[in-house]
N, C-alpha and C positions, 0 to 999 in steps of 0.2 A: 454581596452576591448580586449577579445582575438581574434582570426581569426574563431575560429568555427571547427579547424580540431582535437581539443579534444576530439569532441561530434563525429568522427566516425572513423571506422576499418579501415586495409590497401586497406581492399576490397570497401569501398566507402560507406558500410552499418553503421546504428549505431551500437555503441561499446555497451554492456552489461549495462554496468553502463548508456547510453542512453534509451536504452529496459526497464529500471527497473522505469526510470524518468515517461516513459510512462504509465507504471505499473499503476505508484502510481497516477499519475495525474486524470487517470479515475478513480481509486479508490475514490480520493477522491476530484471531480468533479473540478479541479484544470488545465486544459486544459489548460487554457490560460496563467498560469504561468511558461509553459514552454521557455526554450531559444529557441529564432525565428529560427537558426539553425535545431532544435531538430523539431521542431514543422513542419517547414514546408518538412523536408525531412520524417516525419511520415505519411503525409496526402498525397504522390504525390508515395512512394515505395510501392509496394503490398509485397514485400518480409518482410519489418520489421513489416509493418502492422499487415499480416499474426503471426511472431513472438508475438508482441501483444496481439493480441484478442487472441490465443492460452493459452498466460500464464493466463490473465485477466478470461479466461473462465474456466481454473481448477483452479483458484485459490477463485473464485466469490463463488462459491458453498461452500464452506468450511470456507468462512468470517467471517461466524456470530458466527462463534465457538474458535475463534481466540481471544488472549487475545485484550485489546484497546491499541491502539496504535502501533500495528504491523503488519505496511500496508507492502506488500510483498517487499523484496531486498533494504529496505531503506539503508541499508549498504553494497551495494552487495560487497566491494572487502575483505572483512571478510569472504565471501565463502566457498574462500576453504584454508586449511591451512598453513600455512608458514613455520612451522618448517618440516626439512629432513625427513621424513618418507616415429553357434554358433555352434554353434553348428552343424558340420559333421556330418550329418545323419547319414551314412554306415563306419565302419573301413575295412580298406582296407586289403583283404588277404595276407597274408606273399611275397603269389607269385606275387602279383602287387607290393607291394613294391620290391622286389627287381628288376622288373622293372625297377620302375621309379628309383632305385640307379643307374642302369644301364644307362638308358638313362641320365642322369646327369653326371655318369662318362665320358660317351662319349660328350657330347654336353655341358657341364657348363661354364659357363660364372659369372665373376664378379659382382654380383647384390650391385645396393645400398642398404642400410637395409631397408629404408623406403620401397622401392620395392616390401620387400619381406615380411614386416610386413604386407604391404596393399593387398598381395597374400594371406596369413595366417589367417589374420584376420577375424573373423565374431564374431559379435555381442551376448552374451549368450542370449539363447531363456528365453522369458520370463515362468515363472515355478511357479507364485505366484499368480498373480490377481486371480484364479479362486479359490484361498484360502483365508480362512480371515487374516485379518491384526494382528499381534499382539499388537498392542494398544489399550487399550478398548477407543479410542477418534473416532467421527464421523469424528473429521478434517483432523486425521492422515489417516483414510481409504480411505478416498476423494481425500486427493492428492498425496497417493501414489497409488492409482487407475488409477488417470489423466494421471502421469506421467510416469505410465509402458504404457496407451495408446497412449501416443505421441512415448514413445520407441517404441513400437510394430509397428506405423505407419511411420520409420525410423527418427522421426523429432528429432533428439538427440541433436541437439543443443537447443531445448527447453526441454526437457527431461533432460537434465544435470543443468539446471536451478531449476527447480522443484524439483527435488533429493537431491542438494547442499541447496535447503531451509529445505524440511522436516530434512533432517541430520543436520542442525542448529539451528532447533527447537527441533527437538527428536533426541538428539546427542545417538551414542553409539549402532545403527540397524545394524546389516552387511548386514544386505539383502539390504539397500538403500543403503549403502556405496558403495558394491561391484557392484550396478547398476550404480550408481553412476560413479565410475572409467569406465564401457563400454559406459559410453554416453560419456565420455570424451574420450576416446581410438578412437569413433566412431564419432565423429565431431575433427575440425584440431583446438583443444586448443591444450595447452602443454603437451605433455604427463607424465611429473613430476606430476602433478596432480594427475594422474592416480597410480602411482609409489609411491607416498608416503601414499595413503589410500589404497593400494594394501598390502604396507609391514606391515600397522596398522594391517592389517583383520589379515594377516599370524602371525603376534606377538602375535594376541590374539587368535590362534589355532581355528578359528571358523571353522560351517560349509562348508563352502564355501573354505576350504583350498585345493584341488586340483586345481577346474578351476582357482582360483586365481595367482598358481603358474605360470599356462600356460600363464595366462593373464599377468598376470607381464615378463614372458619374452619376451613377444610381445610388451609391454610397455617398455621394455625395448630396442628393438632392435631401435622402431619406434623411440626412445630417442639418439639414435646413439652409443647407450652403448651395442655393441655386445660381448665384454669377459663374462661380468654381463650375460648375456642372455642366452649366450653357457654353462656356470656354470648350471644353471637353467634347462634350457632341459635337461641338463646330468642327474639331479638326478631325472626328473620327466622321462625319458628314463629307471631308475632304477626300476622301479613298473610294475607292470601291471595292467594299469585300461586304461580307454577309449583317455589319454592324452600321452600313454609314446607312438606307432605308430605315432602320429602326432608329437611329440618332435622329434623324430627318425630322421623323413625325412626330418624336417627343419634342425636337425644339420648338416644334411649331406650337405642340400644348404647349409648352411655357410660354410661350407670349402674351 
């Protein structure tokens, strides 16, 4: 029999594939056939708890529409894929930036990349819920409602959960993929993840192909792959839309 330290993260919480046991268990009133491990660190942490009843409650509404037998994440490391593949209110005038070029040329220091991914970073604002969903299914509008409100309310590690199921159920959306990639960019999984449904969206020229770029190079850098990243800003530095000033002045920090 094992020791029990399969069933949690390095952070002492449970692992995803524990979260989903929970899932299903309430689902389908099966509590007690959880591993005592599993069971007794759900009933005593308010934080996986929390994670829990979150997913259990956007996903509960949406149940009865669901085909049988597809209790939510029964195979959760099927997720996300294997194979290689917020928005700044104000832009900042010419004359701030060369600014702040200024004070960087004077004062620049060595940044790690994650550093400076996590200076860069913000979350794309959410731009959809108050539109309809393109599925004509009550189930698909239910939980991809749920799950832009846990985004909206920063809970992106369950938000990235929710996203990687609709996208596994209704494969082929950009708009959940690409939300998708910022709940993963915006909790501390891998950011390969983010990286490889980043390059899907860009391959298939969707709407979403500017912030995506910008996003990928942030994905990128967080990834420790800064040549990849500096290539990237260079050509979104190329355009003029709302992304080549913010490319601008992160190229110049990476120097």
């Amino acid at each position: 029999m094992g020791s029990g330290k399969e069933f949690f993260n390095s952070g002492g919480h449970l692992t995803e594939e524990s979260i989903a046991m929970w899932v299903d268990a309430i689902r389908d009133n099966a509590i007690s056939g959880l591993p005592e491990p599993v069971s007794s660190h759900g009933e005593v942490c308010l934080s996986c708890k929390e994670k829990v009843l979150e997913i259990v409650q956007v996903t509960e509404s949406a149940s009865e529409n669901m085909q049988p037998g597809s209790a939510f994440i029964r195979s959760r490391k099927h997720l996300f894929p294997v194979t290689p593949v917020y928005k700044i209110a104000a832009v900042a005038t010419i004359l701030i930036i060369m600014g702040v070029m200024l004070f960087y040329l004077l004062t620049r220091q060595k940044k790690d990349p994650a550093q400076i991914f996590a200076s860069h970073f913000e979350p794309y604002a959410d731009l959809i819920s108050t539109k309809n969903g393109n599925k004509d299914t009550v189930t698909y509008r239910q939980l991809l409602l749920g799950a832009l409100s846990l985004y909206n309310d920063t809970k992106f590690d369950s938000s990235r959960l929710i996203f990687a199921y609709i996208d596994k159920v209704y494969p082929g959306n950009d708009t959940v993929a690409f939300y998708l990639a910022n709940s993963i960019l915006a909790s501390k999984e891998n950011p390969a993840d983010a990286i490889a449904i980043l390059d899907a969206l860009l391959a298939r020229n969707q709407s979403f192909i500017n912030p995506s770029k910008w996003y990928l190079a942030l994905a990128l850098l967080k990834n420790g792959e800064t040549g990849k990243a500096k290539k990237i800003l260079t050509e979104i530095g190329l355009r003029k839309d709302f992304y080549q000033v913010k490319a601008m002045s992160l190229l110049h920090e990476l120097k």
